[in-house]
N, CA, C and O atoms as a GROMACS GRO file, in nm:
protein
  328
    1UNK      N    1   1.725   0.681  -0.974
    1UNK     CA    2   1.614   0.604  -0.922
    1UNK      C    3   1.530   0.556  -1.041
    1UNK      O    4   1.495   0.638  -1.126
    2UNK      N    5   1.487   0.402  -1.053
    2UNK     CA    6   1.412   0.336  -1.119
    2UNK      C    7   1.254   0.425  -1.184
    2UNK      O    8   1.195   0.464  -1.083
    3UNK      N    9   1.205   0.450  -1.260
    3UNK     CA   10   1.064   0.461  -1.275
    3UNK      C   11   0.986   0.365  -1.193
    3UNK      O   12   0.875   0.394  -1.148
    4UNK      N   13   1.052   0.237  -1.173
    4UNK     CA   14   0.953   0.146  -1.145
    4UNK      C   15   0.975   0.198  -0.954
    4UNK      O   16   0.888   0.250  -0.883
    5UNK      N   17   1.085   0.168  -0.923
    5UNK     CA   18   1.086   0.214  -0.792
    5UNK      C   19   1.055   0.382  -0.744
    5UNK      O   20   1.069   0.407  -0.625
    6UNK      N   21   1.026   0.460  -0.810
    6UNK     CA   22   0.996   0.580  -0.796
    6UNK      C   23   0.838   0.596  -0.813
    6UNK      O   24   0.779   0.695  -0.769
    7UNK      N   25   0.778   0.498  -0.876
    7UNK     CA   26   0.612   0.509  -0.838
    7UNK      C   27   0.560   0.409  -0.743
    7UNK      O   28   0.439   0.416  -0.719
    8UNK      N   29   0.647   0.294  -0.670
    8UNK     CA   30   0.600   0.222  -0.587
    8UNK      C   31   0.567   0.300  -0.477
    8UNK      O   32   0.457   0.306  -0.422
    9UNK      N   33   0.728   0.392  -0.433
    9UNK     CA   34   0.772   0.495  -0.375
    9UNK      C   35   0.601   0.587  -0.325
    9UNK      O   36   0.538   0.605  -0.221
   10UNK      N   37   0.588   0.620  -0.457
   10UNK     CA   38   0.474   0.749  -0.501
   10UNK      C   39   0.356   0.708  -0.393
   10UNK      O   40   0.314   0.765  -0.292
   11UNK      N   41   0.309   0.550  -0.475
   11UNK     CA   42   0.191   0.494  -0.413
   11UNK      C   43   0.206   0.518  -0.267
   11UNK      O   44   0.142   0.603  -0.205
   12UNK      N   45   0.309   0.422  -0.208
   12UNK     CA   46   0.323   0.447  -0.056
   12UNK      C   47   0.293   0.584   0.035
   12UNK      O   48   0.236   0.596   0.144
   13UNK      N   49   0.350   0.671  -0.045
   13UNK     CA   50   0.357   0.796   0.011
   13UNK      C   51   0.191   0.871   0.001
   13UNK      O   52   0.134   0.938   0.087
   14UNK      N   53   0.141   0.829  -0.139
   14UNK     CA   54  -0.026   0.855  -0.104
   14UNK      C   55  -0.074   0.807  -0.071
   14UNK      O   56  -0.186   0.858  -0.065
   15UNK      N   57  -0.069   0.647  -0.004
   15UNK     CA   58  -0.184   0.597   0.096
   15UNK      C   59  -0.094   0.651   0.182
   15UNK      O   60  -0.169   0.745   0.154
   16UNK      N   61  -0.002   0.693   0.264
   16UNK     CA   62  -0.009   0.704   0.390
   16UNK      C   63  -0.032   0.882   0.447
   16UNK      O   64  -0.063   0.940   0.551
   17UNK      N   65  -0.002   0.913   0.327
   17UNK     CA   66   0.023   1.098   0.371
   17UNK      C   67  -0.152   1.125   0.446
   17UNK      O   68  -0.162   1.179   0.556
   18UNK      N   69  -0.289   1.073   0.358
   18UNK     CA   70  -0.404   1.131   0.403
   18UNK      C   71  -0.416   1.113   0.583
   18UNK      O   72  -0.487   1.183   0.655
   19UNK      N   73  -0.303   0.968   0.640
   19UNK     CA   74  -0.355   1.001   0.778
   19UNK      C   75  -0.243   1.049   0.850
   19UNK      O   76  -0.237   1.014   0.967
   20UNK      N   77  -0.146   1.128   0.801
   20UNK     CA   78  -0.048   1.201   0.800
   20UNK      C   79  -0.070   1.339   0.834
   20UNK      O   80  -0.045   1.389   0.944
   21UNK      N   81  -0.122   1.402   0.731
   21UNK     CA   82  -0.190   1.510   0.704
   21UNK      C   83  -0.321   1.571   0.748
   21UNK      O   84  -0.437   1.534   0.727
   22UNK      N   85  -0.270   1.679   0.820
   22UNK     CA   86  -0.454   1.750   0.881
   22UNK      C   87  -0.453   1.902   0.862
   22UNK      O   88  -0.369   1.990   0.884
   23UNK      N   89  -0.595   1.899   0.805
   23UNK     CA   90  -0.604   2.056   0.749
   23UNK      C   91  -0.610   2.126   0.879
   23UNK      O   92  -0.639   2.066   0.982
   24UNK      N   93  -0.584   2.257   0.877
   24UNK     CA   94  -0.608   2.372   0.959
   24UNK      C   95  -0.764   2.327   1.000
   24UNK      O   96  -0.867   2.328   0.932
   25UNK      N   97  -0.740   2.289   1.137
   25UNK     CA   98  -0.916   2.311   1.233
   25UNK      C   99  -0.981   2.158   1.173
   25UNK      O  100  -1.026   2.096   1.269
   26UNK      N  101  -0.996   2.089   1.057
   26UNK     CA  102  -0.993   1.964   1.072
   26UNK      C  103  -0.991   1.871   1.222
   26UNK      O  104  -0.910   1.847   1.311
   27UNK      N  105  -1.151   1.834   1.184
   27UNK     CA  106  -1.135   1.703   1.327
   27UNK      C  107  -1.116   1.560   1.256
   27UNK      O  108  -1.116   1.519   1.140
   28UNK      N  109  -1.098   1.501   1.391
   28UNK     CA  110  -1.077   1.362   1.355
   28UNK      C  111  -1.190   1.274   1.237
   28UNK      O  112  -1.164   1.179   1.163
   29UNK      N  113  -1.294   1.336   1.253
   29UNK     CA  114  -1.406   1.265   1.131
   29UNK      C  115  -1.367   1.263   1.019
   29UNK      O  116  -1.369   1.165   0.944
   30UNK      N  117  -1.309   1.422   0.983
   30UNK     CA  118  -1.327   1.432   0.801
   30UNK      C  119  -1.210   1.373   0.751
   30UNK      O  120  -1.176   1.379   0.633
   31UNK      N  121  -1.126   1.298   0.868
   31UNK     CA  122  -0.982   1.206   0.815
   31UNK      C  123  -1.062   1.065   0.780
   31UNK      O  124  -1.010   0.981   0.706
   32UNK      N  125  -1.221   1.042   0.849
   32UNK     CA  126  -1.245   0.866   0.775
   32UNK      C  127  -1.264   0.866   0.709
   32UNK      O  128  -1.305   0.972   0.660
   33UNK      N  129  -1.254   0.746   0.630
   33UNK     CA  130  -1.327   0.727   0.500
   33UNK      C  131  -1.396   0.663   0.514
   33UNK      O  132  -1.398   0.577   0.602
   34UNK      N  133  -1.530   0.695   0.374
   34UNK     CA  134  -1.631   0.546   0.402
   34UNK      C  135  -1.602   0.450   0.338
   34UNK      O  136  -1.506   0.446   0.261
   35UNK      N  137  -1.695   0.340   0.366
   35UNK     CA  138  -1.640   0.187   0.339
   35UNK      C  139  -1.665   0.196   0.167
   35UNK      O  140  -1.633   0.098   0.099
   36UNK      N  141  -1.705   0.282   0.121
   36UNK     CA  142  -1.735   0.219  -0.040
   36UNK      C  143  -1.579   0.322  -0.068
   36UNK      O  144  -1.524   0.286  -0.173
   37UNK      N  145  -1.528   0.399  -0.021
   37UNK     CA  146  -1.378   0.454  -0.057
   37UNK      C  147  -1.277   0.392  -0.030
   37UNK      O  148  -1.182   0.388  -0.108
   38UNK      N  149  -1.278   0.325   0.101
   38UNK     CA  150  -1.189   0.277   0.166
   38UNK      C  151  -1.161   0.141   0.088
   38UNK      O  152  -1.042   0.113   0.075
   39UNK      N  153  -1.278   0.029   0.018
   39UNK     CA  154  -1.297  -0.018  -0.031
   39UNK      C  155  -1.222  -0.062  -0.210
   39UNK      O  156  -1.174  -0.153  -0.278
   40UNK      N  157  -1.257   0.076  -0.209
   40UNK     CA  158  -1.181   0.154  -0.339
   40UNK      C  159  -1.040   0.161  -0.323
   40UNK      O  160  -0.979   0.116  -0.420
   41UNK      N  161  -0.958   0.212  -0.214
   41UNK     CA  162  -0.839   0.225  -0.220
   41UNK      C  163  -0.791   0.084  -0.180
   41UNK      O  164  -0.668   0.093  -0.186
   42UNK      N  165  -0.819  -0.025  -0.147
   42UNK     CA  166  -0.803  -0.168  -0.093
   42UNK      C  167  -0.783  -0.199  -0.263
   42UNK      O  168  -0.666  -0.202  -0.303
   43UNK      N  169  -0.870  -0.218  -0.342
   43UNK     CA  170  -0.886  -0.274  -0.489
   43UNK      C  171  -0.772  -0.224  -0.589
   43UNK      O  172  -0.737  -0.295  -0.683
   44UNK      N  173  -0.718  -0.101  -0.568
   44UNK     CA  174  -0.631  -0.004  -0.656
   44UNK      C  175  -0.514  -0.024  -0.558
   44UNK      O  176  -0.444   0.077  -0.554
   45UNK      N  177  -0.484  -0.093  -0.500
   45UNK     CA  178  -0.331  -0.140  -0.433
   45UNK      C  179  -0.334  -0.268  -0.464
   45UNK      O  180  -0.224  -0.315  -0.496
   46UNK      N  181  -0.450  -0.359  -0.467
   46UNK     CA  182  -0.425  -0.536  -0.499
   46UNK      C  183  -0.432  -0.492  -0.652
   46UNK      O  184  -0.395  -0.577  -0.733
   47UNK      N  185  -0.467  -0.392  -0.692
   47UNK     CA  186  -0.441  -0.417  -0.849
   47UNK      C  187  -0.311  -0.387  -0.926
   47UNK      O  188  -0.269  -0.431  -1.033
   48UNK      N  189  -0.251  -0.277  -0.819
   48UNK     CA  190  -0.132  -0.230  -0.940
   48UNK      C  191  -0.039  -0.284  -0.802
   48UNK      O  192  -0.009  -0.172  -0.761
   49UNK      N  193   0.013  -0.358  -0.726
   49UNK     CA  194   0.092  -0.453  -0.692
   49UNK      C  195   0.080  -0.569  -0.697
   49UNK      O  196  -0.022  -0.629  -0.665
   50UNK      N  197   0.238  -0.647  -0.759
   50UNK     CA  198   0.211  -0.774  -0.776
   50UNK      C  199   0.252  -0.810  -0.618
   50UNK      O  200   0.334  -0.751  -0.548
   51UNK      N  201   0.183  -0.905  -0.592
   51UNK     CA  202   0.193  -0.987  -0.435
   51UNK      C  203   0.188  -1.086  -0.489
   51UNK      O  204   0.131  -1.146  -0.580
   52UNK      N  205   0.339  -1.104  -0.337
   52UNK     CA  206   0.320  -1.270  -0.310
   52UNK      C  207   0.341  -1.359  -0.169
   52UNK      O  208   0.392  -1.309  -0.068
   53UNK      N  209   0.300  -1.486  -0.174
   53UNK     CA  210   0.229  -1.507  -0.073
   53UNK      C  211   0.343  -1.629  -0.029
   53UNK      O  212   0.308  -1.730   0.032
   54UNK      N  213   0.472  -1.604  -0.065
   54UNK     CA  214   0.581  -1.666  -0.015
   54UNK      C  215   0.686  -1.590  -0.046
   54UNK      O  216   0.718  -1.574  -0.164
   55UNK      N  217   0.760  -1.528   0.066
   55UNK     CA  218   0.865  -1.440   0.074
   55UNK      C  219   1.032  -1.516   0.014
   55UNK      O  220   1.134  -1.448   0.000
   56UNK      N  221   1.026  -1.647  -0.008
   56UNK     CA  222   1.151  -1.677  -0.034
   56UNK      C  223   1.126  -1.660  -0.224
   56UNK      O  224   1.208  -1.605  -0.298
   57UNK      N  225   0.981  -1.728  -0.276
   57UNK     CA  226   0.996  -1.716  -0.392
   57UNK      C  227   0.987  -1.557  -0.448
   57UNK      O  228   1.003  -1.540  -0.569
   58UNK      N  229   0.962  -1.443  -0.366
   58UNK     CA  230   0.965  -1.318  -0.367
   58UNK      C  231   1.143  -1.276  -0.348
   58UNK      O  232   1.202  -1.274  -0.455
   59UNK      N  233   1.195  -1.257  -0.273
   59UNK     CA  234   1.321  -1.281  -0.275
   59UNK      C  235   1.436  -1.346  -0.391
   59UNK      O  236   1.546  -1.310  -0.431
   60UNK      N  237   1.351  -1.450  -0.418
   60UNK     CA  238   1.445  -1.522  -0.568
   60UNK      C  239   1.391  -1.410  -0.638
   60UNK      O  240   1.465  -1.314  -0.618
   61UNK      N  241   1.281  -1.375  -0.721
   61UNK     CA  242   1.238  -1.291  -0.801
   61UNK      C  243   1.330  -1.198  -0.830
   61UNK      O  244   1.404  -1.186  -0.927
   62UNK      N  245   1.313  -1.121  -0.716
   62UNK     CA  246   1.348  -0.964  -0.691
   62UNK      C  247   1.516  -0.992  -0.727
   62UNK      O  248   1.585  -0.928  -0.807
   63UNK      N  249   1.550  -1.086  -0.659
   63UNK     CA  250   1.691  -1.114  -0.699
   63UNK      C  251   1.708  -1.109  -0.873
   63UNK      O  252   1.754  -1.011  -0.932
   64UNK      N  253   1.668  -1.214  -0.930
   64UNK     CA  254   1.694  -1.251  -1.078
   64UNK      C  255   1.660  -1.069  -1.124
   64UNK      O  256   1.746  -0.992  -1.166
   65UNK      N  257   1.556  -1.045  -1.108
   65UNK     CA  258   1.516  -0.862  -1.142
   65UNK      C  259   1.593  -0.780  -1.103
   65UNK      O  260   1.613  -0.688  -1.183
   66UNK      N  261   1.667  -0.775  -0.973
   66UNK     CA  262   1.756  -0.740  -0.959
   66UNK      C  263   1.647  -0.597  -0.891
   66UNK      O  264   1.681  -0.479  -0.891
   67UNK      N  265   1.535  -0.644  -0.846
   67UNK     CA  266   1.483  -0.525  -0.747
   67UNK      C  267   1.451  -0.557  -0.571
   67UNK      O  268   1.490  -0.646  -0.496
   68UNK      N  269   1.365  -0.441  -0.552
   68UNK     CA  270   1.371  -0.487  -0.404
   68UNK      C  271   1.212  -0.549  -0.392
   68UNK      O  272   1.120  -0.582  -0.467
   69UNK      N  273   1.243  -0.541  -0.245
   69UNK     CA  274   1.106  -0.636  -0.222
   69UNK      C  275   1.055  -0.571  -0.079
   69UNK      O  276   1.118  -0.569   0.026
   70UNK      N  277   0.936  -0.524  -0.103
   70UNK     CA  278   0.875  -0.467   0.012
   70UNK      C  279   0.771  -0.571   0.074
   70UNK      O  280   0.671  -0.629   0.031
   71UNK      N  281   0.846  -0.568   0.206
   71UNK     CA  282   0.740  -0.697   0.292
   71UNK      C  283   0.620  -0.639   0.384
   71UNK      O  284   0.614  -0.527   0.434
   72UNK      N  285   0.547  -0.722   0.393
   72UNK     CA  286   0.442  -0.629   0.430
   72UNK      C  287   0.369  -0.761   0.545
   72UNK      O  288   0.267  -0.825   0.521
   73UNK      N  289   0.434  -0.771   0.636
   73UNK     CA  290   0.340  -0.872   0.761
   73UNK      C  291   0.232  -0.839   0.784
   73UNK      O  292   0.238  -0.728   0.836
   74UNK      N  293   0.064  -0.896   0.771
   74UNK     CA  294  -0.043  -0.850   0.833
   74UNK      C  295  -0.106  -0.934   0.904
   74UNK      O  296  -0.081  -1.052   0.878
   75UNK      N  297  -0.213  -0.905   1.022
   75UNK     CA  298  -0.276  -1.019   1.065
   75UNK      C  299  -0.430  -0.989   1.040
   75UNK      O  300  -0.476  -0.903   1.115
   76UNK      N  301  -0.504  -1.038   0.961
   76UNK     CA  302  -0.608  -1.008   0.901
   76UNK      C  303  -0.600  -0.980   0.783
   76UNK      O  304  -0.493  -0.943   0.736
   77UNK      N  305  -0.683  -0.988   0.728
   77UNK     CA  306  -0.766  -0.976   0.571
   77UNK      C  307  -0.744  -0.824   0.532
   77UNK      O  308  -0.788  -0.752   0.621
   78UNK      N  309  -0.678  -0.740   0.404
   78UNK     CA  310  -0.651  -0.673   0.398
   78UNK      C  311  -0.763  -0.525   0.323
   78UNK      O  312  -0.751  -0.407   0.291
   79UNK      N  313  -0.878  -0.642   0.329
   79UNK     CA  314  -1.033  -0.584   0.283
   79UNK      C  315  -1.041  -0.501   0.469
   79UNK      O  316  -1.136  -0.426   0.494
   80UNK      N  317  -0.968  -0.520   0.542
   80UNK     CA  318  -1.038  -0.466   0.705
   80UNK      C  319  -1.092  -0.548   0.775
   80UNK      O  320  -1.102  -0.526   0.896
   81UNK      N  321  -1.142  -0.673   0.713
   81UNK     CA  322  -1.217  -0.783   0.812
   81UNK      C  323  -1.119  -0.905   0.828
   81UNK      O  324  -1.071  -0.996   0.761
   82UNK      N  325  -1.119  -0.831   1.011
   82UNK     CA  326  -0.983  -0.931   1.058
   82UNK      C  327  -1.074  -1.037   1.153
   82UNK      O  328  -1.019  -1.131   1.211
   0.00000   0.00000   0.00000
């Protein structure tokens, strides 16, 4: 496995494990985050992924690189304000 594909890997797995994961007796509150964190983790994913905003020229890319390409359909703004 790639370094490069083994920390994309990484990232994925730590944004999703926190709403994955619940401590012993943990309620539903201490899983939100607030908006200046949540905020934070929005900025540190547009920063260390390159995006793009046409899947065929993503596709050629990944091709010539010879990596993959994780698609990601959303409807709304990925700041939360849909």
């Amino acid at each position: 496995m790639s370094k490069q594909l083994f920390a994309s890997l990484l990232l994925l797995v730590s944004l999703a494990a926190p709403g994955f994961c619940k401590s012993a007796g943990a309620g539903p509150r201490s899983m939100v985050l607030s908006g200046n964190e949540a905020g934070g983790n929005v900025q540190e994913v547009l920063r260390r992924v390159k995006w793009h905003t046409n899947l065929n020229s993503a596709l050629g890319e990944a091709h010539r690189k010879n990596k993959m390409v994780l698609w990601i359909h959303m409807i709304g703004k990925v700041d939360g304000a849909t």
